[in-house]
C-alpha positions in Angstrom: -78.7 85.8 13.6 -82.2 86.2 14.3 -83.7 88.0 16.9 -87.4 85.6 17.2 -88.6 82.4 15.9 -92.0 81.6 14.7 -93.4 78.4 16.2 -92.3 76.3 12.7 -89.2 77.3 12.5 -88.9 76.5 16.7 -89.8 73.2 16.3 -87.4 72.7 13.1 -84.5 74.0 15.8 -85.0 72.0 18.4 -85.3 68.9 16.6 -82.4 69.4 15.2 -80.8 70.1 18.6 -81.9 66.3 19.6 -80.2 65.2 15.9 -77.7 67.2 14.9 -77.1 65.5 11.4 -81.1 64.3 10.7 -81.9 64.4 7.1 -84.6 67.1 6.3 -86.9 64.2 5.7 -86.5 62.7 9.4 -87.4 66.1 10.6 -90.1 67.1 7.9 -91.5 63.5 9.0 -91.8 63.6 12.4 -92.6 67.3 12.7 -95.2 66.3 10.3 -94.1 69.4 7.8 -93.6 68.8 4.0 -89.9 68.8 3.4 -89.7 71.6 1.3 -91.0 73.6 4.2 -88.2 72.2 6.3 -85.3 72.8 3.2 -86.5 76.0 3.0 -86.9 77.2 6.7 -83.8 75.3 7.7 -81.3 77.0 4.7 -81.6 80.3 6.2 -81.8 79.5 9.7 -78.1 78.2 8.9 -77.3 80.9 6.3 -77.6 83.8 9.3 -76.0 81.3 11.5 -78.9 81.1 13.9 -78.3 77.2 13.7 -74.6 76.0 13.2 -73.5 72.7 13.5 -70.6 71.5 15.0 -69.0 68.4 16.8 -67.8 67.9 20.3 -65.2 65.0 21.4 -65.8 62.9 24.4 -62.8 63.6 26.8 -63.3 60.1 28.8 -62.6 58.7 25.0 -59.3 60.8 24.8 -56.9 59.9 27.8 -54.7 62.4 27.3 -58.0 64.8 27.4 -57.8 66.6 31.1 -61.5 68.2 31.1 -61.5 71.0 33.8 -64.7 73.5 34.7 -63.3 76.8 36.3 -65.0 79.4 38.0 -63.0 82.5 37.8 -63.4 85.5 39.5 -62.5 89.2 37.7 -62.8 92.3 37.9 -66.1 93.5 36.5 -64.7 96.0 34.7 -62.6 93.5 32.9 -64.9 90.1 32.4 -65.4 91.2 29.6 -62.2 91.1 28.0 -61.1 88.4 29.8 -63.9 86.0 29.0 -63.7 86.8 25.6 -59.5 85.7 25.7 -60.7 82.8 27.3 -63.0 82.0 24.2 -60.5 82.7 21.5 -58.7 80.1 23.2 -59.1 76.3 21.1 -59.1 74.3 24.5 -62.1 76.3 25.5 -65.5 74.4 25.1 -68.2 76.5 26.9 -67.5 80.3 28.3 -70.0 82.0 30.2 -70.4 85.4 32.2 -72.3 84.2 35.7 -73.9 85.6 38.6 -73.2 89.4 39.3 -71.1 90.0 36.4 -67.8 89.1 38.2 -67.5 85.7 37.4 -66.5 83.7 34.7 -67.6 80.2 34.2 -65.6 77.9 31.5 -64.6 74.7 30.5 -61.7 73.6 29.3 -60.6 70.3 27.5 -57.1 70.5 28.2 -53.7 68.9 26.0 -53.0 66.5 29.1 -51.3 67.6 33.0 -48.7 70.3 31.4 -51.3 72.3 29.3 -53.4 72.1 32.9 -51.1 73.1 35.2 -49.8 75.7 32.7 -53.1 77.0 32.8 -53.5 77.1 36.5 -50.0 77.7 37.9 -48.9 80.3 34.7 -51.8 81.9 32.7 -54.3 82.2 35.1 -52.0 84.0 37.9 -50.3 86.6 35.2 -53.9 87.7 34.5 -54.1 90.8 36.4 -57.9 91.1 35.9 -58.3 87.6 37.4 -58.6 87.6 41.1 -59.6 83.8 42.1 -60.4 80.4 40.7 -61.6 77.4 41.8 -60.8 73.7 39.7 -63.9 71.0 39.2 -62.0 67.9 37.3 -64.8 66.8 34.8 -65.3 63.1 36.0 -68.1 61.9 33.8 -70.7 63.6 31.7 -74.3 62.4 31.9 -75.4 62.1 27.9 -78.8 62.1 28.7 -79.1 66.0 29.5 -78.2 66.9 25.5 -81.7 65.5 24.9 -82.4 69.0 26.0 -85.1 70.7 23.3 -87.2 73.3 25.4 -90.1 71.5 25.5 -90.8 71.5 22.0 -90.9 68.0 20.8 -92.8 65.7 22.4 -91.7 62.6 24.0 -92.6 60.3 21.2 -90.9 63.4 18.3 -87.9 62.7 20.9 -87.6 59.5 20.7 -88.5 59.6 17.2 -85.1 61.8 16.2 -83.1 61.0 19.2 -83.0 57.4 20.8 -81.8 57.4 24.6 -78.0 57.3 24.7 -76.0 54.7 26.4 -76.0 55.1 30.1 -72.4 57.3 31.3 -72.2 54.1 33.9 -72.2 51.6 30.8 -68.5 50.2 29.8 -67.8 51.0 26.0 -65.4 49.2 24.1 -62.3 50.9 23.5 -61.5 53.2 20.8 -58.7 52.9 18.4 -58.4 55.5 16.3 -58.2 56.1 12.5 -56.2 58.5 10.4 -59.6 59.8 9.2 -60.8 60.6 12.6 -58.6 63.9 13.0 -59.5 65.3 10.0 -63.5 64.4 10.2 -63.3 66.4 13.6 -61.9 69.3 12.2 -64.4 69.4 9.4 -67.2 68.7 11.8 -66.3 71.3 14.2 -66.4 74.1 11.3 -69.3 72.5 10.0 -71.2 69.7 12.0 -73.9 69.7 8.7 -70.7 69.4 6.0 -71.9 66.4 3.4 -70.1 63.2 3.1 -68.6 64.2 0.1 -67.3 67.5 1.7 -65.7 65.1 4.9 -64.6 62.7 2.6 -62.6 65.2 0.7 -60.8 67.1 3.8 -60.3 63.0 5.1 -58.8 61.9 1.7 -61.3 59.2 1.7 -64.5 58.0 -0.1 -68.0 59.5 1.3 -69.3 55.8 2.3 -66.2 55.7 4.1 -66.7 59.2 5.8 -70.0 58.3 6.3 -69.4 55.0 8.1 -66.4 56.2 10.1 -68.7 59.3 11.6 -71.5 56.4 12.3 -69.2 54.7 14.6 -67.3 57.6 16.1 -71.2 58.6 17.3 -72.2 55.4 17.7 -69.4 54.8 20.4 -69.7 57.9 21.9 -65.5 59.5 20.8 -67.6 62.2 19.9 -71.1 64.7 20.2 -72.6 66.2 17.8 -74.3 69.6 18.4 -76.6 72.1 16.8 -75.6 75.6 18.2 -78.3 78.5 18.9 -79.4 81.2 21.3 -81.6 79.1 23.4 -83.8 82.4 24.3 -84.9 81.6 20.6 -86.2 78.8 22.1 -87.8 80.2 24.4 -85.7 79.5 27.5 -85.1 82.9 28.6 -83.3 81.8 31.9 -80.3 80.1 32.2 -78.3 79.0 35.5 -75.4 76.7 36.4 -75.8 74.9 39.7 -73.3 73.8 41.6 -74.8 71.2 43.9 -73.0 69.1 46.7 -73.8 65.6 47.0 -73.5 62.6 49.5 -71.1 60.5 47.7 -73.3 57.0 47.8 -76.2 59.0 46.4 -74.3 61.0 43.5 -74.8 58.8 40.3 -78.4 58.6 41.1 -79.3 62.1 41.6 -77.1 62.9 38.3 -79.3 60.2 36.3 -82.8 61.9 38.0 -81.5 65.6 37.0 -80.1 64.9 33.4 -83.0 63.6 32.4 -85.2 66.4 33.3 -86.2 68.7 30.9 -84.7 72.0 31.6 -81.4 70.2 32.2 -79.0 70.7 28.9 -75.8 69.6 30.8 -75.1 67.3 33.7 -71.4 66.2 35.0 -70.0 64.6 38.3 -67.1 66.7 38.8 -64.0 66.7 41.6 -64.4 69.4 44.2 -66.6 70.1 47.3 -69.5 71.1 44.7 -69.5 67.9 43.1 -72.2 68.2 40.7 -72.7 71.0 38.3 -76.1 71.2 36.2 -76.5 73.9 33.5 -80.3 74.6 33.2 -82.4 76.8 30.7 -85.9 77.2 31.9 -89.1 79.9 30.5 -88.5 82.0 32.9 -87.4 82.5 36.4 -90.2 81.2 37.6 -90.0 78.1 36.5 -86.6 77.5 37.4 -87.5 78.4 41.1 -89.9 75.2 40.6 -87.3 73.1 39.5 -85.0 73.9 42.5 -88.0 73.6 44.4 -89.7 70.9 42.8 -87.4 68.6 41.8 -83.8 69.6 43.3 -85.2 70.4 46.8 -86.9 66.9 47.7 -83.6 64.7 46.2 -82.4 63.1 49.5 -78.4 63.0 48.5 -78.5 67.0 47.9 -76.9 68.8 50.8 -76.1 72.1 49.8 -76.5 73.8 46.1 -75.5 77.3 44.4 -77.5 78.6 41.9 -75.6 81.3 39.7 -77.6 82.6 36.8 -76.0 83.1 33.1 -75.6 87.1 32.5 -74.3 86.0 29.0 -72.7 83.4 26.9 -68.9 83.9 24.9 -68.5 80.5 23.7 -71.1 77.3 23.6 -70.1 73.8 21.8 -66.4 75.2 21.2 -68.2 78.3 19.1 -67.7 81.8 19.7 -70.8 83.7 19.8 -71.6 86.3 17.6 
């Protein structure tokens, strides 16, 4: 994994941050780079694994899906091993070390009501290193806030390689799932870049078949994909999850107002007294005390908000770091 970027090879990144799966030609196009720059800059950017691909389901597409955000609290002398049990873990999706380095931030997409309160009534209490948790039911996840690219692309590059997703407020229609689907996840979440002849083989289908099944699984939102990196490559050298309470009649429009700002990269309603929680990568700490001043500060539904700052990350996108 690399340790810097150069300003080309940024710019290659975070486009394909906004589009995941965009052909070197889309991104060699609207960076306005040749595409054998781009083939050859983006080949070893995945071949160190500073970019890896992978694919994330939609849990409000899955009913059986219970998506939970924890914030655990251990013993500092042991968050380390705990967090990284908690990442080896295949219902984990993000794992984080927070705050003073005795607190653990995760979230899970649970195998339905046992699998959660097994987790919360068995596992988590026979942890001696744990001490406390508290529970935030994922109620719905604001799309807009994975347009997140560091300030990189412009807003015409954006919309170039990403189009705004369907508002989280619009009705989709329902899915009915395939016996290709399961396998195309699997082989997406080892490899969100694999060609359609690769997904068509580990589906036991035909690539246009792969190809058109992914397009519609995306299309109706059963499933995100992702481009994985450090995002300090990026330049974002400070990350923080807020956890911000909100006046009830006033909570889907400050979600819409923060998703869409740019150092938001995650933005989801959630159960709990803290009924918001925003995961933010900013340039500095500096310019994340501007965005809690700037733009959290004068939203009139906000009455209370706790900022905890990201001492490092175990698992992003369902993959462990390195």
């Amino acid at each position: 994994m690399r340790q810097v970027l150069d300003e080309t090879d940024r710019r290659i990144a975070a486009a394909l941050v906004a589009s995941p799966r965009a052909s070197w030609r889309e991104v060699a196009r609207c960076l306005g780079l040749s595409e054998r720059t781009v083939v050859r800059r983006v080949a070893l950017l995945y071949a160190d694994d500073t970019l890896r691909g992978t694919v994330v389901r939609n849990p409000a597409r899955f009913p059986h899906l219970v998506p939970v955000a924890l914030r655990i609290r251990c013993r500092p002398s042991k968050i380390r091993q705990v967090a990284q049990a908690l990442a080896r873990r295949t219902d984990t999706v993000w794992v984080d070390i927070l705050g003073g380095g005795d607190e653990i931030s995760t979230v899970f997409f649970l195998e339905g009501p046992e699998a959660r309160n097994n987790l919360l009534l068995r596992d988590l209490p026979a942890t001696d290193a744990v001490g406390s948790w508290t529970a935030h039911t994922l109620l719905r996840v604001f799309p807009t806030a994975f347009r997140w690219t560091a300030g990189l692309l412009s807003p015409a590059e954006l919309a170039d390689l990403a189009p705004d997703p369907a508002p989280a407020s619009m009705p989709t229609a329902s899915y009915t799932p395939l016996d290709v689907d399961s396998a195309l996840i699997a082989a997406l979440a080892e490899d969100g870049r694999a060609t359609y002849t690769d997904l068509a083989r580990r589906a036991g289908s035909t690539a246009l078949t792969a190809r058109r099944r992914l397009e519609a699984l995306v299309e109706g939102q059963v499933l995100r994909l992702a481009t994985e990196l450090d995002l300090a490559l990026l330049g974002a050298q400070s990350e923080a999850l807020l956890w911000i309470a909100v006046q009830p009649g006033a909570l889907q429009e400050t979600a819409q107002t923060l998703s869409t700002h740019p150092h938001v990269r995650f933005c989801a309603a959630t159960t709990g007294p803290a009924n918001l929680v925003a995961a933010v990568a900013a340039a500095n700490l500096d310019a994340l005390y501007t965005f809690l001043t700037d733009t959290v500060g004068p939203l009139d539904g906000v009455t209370a908000i706790d900022s905890t700052p990201l001492l490092a990350t175990v698992k992003r996108t369902g993959l462990i770091r390195h």
